[in-house]
Kinemage of the C-alpha trace (Angstrom):
@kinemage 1
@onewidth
@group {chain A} dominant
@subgroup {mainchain}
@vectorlist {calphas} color= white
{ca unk a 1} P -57.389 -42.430 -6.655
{ca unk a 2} L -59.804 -40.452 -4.867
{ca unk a 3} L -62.649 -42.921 -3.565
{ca unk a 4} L -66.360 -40.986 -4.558
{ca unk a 5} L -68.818 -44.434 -3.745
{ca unk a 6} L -68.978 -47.202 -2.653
{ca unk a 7} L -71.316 -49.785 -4.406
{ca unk a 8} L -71.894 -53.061 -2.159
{ca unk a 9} L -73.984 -54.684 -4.030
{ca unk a 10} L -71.233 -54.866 -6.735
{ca unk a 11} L -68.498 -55.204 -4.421
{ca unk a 12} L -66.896 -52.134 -5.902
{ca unk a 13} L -65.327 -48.754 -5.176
{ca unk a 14} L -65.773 -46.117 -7.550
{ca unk a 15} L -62.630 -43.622 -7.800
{ca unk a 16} L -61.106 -40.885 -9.788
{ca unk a 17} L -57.945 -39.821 -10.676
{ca unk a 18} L -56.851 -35.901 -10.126
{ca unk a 19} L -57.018 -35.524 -13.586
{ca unk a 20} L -60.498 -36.526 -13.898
{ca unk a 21} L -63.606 -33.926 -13.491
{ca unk a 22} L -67.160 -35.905 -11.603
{ca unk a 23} L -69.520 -36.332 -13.674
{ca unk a 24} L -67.328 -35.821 -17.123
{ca unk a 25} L -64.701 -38.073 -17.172
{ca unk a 26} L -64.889 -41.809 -16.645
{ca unk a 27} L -64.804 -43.751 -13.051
{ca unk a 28} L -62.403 -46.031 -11.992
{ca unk a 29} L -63.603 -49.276 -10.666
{ca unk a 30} L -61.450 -50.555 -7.590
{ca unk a 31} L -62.351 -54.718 -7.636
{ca unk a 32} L -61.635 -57.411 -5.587
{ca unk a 33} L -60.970 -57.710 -1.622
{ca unk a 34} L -60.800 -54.243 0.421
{ca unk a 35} L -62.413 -52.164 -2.192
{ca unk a 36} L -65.456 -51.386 -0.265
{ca unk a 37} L -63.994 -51.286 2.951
{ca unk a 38} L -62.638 -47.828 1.866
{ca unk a 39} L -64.069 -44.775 3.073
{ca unk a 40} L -65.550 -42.087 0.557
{ca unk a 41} L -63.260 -39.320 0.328
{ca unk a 42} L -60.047 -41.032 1.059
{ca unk a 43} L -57.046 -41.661 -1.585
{ca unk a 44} L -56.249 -45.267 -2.125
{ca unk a 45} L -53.040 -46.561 -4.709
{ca unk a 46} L -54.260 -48.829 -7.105
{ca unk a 47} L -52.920 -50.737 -10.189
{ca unk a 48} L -55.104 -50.565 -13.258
{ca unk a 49} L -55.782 -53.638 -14.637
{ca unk a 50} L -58.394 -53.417 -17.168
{ca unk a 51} L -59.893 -50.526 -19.531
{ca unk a 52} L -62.684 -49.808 -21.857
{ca unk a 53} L -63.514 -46.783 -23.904
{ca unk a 54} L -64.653 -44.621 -21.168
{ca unk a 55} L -63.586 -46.616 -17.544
{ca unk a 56} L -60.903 -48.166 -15.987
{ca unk a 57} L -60.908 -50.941 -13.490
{ca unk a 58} L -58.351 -51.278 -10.849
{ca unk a 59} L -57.055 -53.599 -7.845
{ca unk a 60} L -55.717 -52.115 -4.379
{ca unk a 61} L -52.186 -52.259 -4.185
């Protein structure tokens, strides 16, 4: 996933996959520890571990 925020305050990264446009597609939420030590702009390999209709939420590998 490509990394496009970071959002301390949740304690979450926000990502995207390569087949998903910014600002059209859903995010993917990277949870739980690392996830905002990542830098934006970086690729990180995640496992998704929850969905809903538009997002998907994620853990580092």
């Amino acid at each position: 996933m490509l990394i496009d925020d970071i959002d301390t305050e949740e304690g979450v990264a926000i990502a995207r996959s390569a087949a998903d446009a910014p600002e059209i597609d859903g995010n993917v939420y990277i949870e739980g520890k690392g996830a905002t030590d990542l830098k934006i702009g970086n690729f990180a390999t995640v496992t998704v571990i929850d969905a809903d209709d538009y997002d998907l939420y994620a853990e580092l590998v």
